[in-house]
ROSE-20478 format. One record per residue (C-alpha): residue in three letters; x, y, z. Coordinates in steps of 0.001 Angstrom, whole numbers, plus 500000, padded with zeros to 6 digits. Each point is the difference from the previous one (the first is absolute). Layout:
BEGIN
ALAXYZ
...
***
This chain:
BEGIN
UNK163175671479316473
UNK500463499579503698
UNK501459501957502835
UNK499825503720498658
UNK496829499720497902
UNK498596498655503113
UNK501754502927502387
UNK498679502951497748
UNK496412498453499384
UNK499091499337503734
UNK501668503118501221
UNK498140501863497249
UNK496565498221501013
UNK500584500303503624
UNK500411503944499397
UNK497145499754497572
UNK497476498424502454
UNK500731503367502533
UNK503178498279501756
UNK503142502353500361
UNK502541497828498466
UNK503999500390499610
UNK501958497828497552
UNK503839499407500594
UNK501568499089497038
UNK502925497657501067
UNK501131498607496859
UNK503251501722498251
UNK497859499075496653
UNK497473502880501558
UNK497095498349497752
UNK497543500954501862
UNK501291503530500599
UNK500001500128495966
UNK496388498357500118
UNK498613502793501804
UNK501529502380497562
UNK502405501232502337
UNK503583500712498407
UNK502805498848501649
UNK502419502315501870
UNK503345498730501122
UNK499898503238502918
UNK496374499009500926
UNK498982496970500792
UNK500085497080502859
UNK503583499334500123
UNK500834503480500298
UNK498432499510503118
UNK500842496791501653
UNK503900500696499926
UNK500613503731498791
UNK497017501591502837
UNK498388501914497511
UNK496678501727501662
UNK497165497685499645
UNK498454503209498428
UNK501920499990497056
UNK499312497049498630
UNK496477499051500970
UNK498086500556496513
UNK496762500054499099
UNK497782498030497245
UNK497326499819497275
UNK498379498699502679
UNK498080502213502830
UNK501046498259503484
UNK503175498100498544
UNK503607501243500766
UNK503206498775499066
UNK502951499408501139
UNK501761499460496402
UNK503266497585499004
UNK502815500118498311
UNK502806497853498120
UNK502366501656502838
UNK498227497822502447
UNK502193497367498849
UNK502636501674502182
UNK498258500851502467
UNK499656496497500387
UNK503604499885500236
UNK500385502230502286
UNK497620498298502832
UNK502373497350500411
UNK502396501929501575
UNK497880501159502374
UNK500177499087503833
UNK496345499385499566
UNK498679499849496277
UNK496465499184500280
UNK499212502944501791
UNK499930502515497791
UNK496673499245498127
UNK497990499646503711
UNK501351503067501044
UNK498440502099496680
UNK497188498232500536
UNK499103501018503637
UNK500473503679498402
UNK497329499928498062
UNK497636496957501083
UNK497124502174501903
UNK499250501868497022
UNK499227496846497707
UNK496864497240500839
UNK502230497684497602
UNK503927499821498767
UNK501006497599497282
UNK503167498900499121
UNK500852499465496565
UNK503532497501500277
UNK502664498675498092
UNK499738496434498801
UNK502860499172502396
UNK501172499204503469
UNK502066502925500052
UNK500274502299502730
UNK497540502065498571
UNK496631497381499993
UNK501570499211503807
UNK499677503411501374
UNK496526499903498413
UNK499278497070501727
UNK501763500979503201
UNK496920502667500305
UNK497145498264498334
UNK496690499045501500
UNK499353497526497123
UNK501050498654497083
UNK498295499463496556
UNK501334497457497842
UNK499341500081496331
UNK500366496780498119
UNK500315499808496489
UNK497883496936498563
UNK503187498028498478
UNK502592497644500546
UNK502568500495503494
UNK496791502381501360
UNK500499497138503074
UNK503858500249500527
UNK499553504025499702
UNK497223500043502846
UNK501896497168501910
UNK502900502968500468
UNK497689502893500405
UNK498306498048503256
UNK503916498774501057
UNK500937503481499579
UNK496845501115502497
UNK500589497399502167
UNK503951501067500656
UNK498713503994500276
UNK497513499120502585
UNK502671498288502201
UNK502709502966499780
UNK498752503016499305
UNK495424500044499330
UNK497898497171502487
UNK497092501994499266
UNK500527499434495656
UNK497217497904498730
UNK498859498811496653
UNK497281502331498362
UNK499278497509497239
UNK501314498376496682
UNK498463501523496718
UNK499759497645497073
UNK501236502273496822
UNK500368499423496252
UNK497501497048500142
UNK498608498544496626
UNK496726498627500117
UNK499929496461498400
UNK504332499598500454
UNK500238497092502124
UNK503432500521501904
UNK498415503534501018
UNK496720498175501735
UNK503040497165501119
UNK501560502817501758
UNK496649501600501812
UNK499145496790501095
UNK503527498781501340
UNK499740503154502344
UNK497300500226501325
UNK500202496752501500
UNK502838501618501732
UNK498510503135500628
UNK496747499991499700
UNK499066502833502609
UNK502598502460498381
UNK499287499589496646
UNK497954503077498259
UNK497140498454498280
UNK500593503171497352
UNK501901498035497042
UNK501405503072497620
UNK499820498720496757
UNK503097500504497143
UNK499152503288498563
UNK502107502354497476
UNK498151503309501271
UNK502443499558503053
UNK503262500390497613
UNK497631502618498067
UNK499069502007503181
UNK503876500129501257
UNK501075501451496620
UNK497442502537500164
UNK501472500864503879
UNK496288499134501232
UNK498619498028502525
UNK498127496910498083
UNK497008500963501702
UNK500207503277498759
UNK500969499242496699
UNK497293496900499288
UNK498075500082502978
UNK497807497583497961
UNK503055497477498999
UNK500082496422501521
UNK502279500449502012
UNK498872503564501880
UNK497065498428500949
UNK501896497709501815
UNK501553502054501653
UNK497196501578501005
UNK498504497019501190
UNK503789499137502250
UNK499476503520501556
UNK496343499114501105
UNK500728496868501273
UNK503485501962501886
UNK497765502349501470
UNK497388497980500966
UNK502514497481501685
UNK501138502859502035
UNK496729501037501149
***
């Protein structure tokens, strides 16, 4: 539970709470395009885009959700991903799409790979923020040391404006002391960017995915959707 549980809940919140949302599904594993019950379509979908020029039209999809769109993935993204690197200029092709489409959406999420491929790059190449989602066990620090290297190097080539949104604490057990070990060890660092929404370990999130639902659709009542409830308040009220 992390990165894609975390994409599809906010996004689905955000839309929830009257906010016209649009979720990019950059990850060739297209979970969350399969969480929000969207099939996968090797002609339609966000690669087709970034290298073959399909119309934006064509692949923009709508939800479950009233307010959310999608832009879905697929397991060709892989070479897409490829294909960027010969490129005279290969993180363009993600800021360009989203300049297309950015007036018509109050928020765009960005669901990545867990990489530092070409793909999260271009992501971050047109970001205003990052969120970081940290998974309460061992190497969480190592992990989050290369996410902020990797922010650091994108704001001095190709983003200055990129900032960290926040880190978000994720599969934490109550009572396990390495998980409180790991809280504690960053927030001394980062004290200011940490979210002080913890979402706890919860099986409705595997649950929800198989059904192809949103978890706070699915078990609005589970542990962990009210969490992420409570992360989307305390987003939205940050950005007041």
């Amino acid at each position: 539970m992390g990165k894609t549980t975390t994409a599809v809940n906010l996004a689905s919140l955000a839309a929830i709470a009257g906010k016209k949302c649009l979720l990019l599904d950059l990850d060739p594993q297209a979970n969350a395009t399969s969480n929000l019950g969207i099939a996968r379509d090797k002609n339609r979908n966000l690669g087709a885009n970034l290298i073959g020029g399909c119309p934006i039209e064509e692949i923009l999809t709508g939800t479950p959700i009233d307010g959310l769109d999608l832009l879905p993935g697929h397991a060709s993204l892989t070479r897409v991903e490829q294909e960027l690197a010969g490129m005279p200029d290969p993180l363009s092709p993600l800021r360009h799409l989203i300049k297309g489409v950015e007036a018509k959406y109050e928020i765009i999420i960005i669901d990545c790979p867990p990489s530092m491929g070409l793909l999260p790059r271009n992501a971050l190449s047109c970001a205003e923020s990052v969120l970081v989602p940290i998974q309460c066990e061992y190497f969480a620090m190592e992990g989050l040391s290369q996410m902020m290297s990797t922010i650091e190097a994108v704001r001095k080539t190709n983003n200055p404006a990129l900032e960290l949104e926040g880190i978000l604490f994720t599969m934490y057990e109550e009572g396990v002391q390495h998980c409180d070990e790991i809280v504690e060890e960053i927030r001394k660092h980062f004290d200011r960017k940490t979210y002080r929404t913890i979402v706890p370990r919860d099986i409705t999130v595997a649950e929800a995915a198989s059904f192809g639902l949103p978890l706070v659709l699915y078990q609005p009542r589970s542990r962990a959707a009210r969490s992420y409830v409570e992360l989307t308040k305390e987003i939205i009220s940050a950005d007041k």
